[in-house]
GULUMRO-662048 format. One record per atom (N, C-alpha, C): residue number from 0; residue in one letter; atom name; x, y, z. Coordinates in Angstrom, 3 decimals. Each point is the difference from the previous one (the first is absolute). Last residue first. Example, Ala and Ser with C-alpha at 12.3 -4.5 7.8 and 13.67 -1.06 7.14 Angstrom:
BEGIN
seq/type/atom/px/py/pz
1/S/N/12.850/-2.250/7.080 .
1/S/CA/0.820/1.190/0.060 .
1/S/C/-0.770/1.090/0.730 .
0/A/N/0.290/-5.720/-0.070 .
0/A/CA/-0.890/1.190/0.000 .
0/A/C/0.900/1.200/0.000 .
END
This chain:
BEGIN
seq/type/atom/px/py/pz
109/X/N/-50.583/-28.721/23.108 .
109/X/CA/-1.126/0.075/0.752 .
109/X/C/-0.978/-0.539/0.055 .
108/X/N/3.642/0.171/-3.919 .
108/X/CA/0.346/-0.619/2.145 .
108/X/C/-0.917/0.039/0.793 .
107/X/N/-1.146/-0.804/-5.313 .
107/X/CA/0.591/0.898/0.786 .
107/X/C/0.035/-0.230/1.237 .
106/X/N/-3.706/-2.529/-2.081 .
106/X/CA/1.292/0.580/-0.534 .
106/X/C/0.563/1.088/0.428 .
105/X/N/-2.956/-5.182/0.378 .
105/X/CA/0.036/1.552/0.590 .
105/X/C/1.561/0.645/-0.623 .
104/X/N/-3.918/-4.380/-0.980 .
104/X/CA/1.302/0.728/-0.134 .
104/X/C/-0.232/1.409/0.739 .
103/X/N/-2.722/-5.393/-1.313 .
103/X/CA/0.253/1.442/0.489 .
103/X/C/1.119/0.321/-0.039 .
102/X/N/-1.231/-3.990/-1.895 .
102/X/CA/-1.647/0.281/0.804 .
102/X/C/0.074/1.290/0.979 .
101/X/N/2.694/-3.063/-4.038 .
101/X/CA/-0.550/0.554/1.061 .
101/X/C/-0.724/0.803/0.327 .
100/X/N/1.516/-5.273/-1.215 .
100/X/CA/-0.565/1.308/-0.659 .
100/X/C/0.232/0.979/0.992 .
99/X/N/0.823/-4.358/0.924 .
99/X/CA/0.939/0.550/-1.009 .
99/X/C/-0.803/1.057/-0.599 .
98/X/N/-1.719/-1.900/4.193 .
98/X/CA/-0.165/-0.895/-1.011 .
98/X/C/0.779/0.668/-1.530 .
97/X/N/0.235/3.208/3.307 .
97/X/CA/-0.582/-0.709/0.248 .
97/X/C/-0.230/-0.972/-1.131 .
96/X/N/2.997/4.887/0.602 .
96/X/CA/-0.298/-1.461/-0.348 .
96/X/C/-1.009/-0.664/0.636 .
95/X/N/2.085/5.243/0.435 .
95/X/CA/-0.410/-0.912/0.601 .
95/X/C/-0.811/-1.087/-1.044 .
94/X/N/3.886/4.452/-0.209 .
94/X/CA/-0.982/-0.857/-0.420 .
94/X/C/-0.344/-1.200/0.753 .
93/X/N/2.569/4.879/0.173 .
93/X/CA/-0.417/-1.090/0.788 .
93/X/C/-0.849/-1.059/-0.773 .
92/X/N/3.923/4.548/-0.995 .
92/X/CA/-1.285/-0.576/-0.734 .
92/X/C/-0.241/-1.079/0.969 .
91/X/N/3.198/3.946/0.347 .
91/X/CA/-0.436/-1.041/-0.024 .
91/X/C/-1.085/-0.098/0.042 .
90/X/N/1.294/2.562/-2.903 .
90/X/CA/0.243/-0.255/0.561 .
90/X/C/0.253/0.266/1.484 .
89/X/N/-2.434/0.208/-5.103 .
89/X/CA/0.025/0.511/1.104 .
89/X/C/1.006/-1.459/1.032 .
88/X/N/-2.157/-0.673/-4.404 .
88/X/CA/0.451/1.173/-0.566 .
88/X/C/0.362/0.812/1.157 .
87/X/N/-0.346/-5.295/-1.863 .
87/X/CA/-0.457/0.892/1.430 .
87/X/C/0.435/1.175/-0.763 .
86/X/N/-1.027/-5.615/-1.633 .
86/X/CA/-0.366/1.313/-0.372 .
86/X/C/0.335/1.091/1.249 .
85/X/N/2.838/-4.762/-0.668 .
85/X/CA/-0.996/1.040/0.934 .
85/X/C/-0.711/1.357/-0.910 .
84/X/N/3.437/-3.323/-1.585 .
84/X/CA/-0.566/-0.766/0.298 .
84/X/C/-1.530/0.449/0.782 .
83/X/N/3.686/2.321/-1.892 .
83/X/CA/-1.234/-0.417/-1.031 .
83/X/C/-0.636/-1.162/0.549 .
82/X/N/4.455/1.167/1.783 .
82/X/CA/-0.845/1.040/-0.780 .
82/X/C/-0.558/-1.169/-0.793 .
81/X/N/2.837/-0.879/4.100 .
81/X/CA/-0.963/-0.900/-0.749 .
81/X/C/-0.978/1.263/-0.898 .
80/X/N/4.355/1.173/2.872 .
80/X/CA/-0.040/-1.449/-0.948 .
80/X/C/-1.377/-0.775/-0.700 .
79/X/N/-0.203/4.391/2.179 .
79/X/CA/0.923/0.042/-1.189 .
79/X/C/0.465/-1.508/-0.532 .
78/X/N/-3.160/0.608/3.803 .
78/X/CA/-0.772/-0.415/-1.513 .
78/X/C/1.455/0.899/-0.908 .
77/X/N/-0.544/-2.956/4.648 .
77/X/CA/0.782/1.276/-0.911 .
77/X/C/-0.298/-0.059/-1.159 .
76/X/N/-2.907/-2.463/4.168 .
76/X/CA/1.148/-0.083/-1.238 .
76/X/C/-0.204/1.005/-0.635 .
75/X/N/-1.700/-2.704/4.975 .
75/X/CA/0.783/1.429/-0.377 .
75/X/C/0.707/-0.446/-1.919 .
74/X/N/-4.293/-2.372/3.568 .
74/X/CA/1.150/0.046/-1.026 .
74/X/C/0.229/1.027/-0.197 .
73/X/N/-2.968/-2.968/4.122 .
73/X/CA/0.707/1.410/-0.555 .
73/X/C/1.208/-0.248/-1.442 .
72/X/N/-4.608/-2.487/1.862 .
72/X/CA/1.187/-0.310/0.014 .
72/X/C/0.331/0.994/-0.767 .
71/X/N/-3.569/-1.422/3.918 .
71/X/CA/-0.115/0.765/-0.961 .
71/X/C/1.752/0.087/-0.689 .
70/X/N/-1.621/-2.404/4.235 .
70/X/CA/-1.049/0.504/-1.078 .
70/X/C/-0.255/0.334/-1.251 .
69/X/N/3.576/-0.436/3.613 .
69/X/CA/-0.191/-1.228/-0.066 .
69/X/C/-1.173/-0.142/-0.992 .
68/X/N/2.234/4.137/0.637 .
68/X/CA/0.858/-0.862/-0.859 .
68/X/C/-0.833/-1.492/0.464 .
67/X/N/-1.294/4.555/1.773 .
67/X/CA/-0.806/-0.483/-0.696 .
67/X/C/0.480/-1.148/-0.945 .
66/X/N/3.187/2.377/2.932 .
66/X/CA/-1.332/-0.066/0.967 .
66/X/C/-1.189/-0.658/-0.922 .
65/X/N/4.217/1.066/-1.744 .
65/X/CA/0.327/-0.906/1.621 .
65/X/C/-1.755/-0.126/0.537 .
64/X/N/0.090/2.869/-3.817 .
64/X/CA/0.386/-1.712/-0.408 .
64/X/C/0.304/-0.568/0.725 .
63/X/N/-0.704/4.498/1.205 .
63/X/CA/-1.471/-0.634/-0.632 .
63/X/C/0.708/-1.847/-0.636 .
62/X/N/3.337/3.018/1.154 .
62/X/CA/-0.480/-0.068/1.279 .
62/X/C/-1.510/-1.035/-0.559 .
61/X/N/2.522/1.195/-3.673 .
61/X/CA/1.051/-0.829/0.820 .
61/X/C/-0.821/-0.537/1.381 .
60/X/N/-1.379/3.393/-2.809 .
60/X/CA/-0.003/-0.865/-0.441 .
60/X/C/-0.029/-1.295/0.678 .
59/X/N/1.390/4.220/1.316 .
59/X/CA/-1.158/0.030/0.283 .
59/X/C/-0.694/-1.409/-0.237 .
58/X/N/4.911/1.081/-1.083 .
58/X/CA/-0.025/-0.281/1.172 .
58/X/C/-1.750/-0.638/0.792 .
57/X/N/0.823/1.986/-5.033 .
57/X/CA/0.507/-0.969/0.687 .
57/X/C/-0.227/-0.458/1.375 .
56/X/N/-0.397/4.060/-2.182 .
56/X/CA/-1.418/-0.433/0.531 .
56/X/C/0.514/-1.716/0.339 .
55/X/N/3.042/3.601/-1.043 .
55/X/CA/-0.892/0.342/0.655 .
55/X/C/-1.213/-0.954/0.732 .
54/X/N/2.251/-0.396/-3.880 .
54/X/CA/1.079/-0.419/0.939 .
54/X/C/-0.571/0.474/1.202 .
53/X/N/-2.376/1.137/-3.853 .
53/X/CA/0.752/-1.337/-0.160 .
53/X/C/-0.062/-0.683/1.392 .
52/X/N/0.176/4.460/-0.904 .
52/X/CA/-0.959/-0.441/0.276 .
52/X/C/-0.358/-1.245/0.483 .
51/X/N/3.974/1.640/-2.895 .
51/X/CA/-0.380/0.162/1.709 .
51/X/C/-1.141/-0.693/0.742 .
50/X/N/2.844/-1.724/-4.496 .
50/X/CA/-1.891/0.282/0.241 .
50/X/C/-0.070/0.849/1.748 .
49/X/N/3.620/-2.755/-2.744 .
49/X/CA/0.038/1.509/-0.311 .
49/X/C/-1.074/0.483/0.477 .
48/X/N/0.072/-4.488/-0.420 .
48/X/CA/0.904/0.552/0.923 .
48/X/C/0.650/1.398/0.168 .
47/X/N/-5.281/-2.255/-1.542 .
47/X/CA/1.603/0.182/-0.640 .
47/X/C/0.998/0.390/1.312 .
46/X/N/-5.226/-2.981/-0.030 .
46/X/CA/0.531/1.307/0.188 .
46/X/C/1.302/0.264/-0.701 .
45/X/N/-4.395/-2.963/1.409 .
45/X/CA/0.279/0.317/-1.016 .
45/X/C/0.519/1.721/0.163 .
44/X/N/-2.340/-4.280/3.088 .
44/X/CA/0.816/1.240/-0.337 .
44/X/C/0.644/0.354/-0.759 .
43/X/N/-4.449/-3.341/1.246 .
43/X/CA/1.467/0.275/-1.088 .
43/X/C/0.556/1.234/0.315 .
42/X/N/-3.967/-4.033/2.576 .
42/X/CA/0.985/1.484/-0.210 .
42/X/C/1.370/0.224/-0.946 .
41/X/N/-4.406/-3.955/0.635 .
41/X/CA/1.629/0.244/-0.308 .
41/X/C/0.369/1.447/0.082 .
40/X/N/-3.827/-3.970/2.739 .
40/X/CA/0.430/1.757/-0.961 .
40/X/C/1.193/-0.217/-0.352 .
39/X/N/-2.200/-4.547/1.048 .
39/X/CA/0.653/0.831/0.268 .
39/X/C/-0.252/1.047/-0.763 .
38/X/N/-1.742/-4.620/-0.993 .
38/X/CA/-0.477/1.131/0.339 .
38/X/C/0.714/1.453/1.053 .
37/X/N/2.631/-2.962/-3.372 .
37/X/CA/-0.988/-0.210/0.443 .
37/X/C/-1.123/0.855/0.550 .
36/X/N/4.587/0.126/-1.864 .
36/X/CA/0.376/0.293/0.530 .
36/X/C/-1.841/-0.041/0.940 .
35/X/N/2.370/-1.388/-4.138 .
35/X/CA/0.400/-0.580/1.256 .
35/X/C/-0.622/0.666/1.476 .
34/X/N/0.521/1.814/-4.559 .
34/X/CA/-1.521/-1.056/-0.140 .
34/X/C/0.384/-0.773/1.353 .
33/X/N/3.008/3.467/0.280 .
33/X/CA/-1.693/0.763/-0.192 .
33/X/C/-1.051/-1.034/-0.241 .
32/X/N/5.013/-0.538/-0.253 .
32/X/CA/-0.634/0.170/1.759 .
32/X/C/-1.430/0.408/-0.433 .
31/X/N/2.085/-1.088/-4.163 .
31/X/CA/0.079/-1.242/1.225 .
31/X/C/-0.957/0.677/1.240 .
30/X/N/1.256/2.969/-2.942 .
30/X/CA/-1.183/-0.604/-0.208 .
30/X/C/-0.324/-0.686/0.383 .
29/X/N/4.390/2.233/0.878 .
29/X/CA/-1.535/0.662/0.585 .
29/X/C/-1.496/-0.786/-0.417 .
28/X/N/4.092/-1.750/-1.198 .
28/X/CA/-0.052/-0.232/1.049 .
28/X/C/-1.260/0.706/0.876 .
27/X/N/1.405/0.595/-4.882 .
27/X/CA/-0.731/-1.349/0.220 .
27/X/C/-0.179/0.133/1.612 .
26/X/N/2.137/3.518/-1.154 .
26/X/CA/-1.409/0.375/-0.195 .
26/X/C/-0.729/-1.597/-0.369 .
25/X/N/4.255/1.487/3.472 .
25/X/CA/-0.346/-0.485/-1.825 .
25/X/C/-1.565/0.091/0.132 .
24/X/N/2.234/1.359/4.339 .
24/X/CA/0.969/-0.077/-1.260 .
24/X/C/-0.112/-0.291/-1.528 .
23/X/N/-2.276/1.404/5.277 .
23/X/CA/-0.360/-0.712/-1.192 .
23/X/C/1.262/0.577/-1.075 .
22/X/N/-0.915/0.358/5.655 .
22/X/CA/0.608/0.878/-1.402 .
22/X/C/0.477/-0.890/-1.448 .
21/X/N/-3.330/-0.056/5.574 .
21/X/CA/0.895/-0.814/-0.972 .
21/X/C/0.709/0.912/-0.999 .
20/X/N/-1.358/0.443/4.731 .
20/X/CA/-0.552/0.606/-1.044 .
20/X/C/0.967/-0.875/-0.903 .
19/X/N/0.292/-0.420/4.644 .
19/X/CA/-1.211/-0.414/-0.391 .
19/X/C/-0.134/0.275/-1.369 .
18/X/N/4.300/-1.119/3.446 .
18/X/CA/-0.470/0.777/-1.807 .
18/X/C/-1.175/-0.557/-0.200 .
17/X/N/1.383/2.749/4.689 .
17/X/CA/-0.002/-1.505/-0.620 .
17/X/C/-0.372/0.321/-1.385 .
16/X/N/1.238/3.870/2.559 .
16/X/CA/-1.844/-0.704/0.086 .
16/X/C/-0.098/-1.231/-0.327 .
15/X/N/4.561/2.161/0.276 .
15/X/CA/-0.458/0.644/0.987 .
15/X/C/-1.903/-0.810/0.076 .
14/X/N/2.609/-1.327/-3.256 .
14/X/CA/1.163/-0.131/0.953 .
14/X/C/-0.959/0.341/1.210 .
13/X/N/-1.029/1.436/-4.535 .
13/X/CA/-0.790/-1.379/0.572 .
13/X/C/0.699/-0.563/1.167 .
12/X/N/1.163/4.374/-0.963 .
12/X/CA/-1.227/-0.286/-0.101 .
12/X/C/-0.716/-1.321/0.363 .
11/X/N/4.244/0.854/-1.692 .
11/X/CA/-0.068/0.512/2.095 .
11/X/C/-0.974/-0.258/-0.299 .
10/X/N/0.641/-1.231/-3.930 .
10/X/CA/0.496/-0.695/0.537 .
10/X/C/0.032/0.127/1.368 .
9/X/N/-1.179/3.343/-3.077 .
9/X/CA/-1.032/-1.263/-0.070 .
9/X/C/0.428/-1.119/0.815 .
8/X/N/2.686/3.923/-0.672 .
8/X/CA/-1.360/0.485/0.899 .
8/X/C/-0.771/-1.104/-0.041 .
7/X/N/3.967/-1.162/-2.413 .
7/X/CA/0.464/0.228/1.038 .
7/X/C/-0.890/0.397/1.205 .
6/X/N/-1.042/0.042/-4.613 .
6/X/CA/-0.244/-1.469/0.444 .
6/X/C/0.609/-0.185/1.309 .
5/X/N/-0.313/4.420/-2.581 .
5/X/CA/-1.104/-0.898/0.650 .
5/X/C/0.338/-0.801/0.669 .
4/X/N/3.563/1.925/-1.287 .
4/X/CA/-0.755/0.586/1.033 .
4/X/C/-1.449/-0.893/0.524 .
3/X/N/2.420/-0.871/-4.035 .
3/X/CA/0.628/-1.262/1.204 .
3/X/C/-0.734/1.244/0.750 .
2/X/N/-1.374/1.992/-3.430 .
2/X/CA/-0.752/-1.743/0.026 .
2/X/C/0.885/-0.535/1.191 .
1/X/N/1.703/4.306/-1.471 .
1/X/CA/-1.401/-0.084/0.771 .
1/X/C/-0.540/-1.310/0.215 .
0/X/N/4.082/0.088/-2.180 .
0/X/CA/0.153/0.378/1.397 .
0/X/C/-1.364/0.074/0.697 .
END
């Protein structure tokens, strides 16, 4: 029930800001967008659907990817489907990419 909540808040969301933020499904696909993804930033949101905070900061997300999406390329992925792909011990977690490495993070909503 909580997960269709999300995807129901994720869906007004991109409804209401356009879908700038992508939401990565496989952890080949996240690797794709990252060596693909040139000299661009990559933003990662890295969150659960149980995550208030989470959900909170969505929308914020959302606004910075309408406005920095021709620059910089937003990814949202649920790290209950991808454990172990992410070291995090806090949520949400931001990670920023460049040339597939990265090159920063911020943690927690603020």
């Amino acid at each position: 029930m909580a997960r269709l909540l999300y995807l129901v808040l994720w869906s007004t969301i991109s409804a209401v800001y356009g879908m700038s933020v992508k939401q990565v499904e496989t952890s080949s696909e996240f690797n794709n967008i990252l060596e693909n993804a040139g000299n661009k930033l990559v933003v990662v949101v890295l969150f659960t659907d149980w995550c208030p905070p989470c959900r909170r900061m969505a929308p914020k997300i959302q606004t910075m990817a309408n406005e920095f999406g021709n620059t910089v390329t937003f990814l949202s992925v649920d790290v209950d489907d991808f454990q172990g792909l992410f070291e995090i011990q806090h949520l949400p977690t931001v990670k920023i990419f460049r040339h597939s490495r990265e090159v920063g993070k911020v943690v927690g909503e603020n």
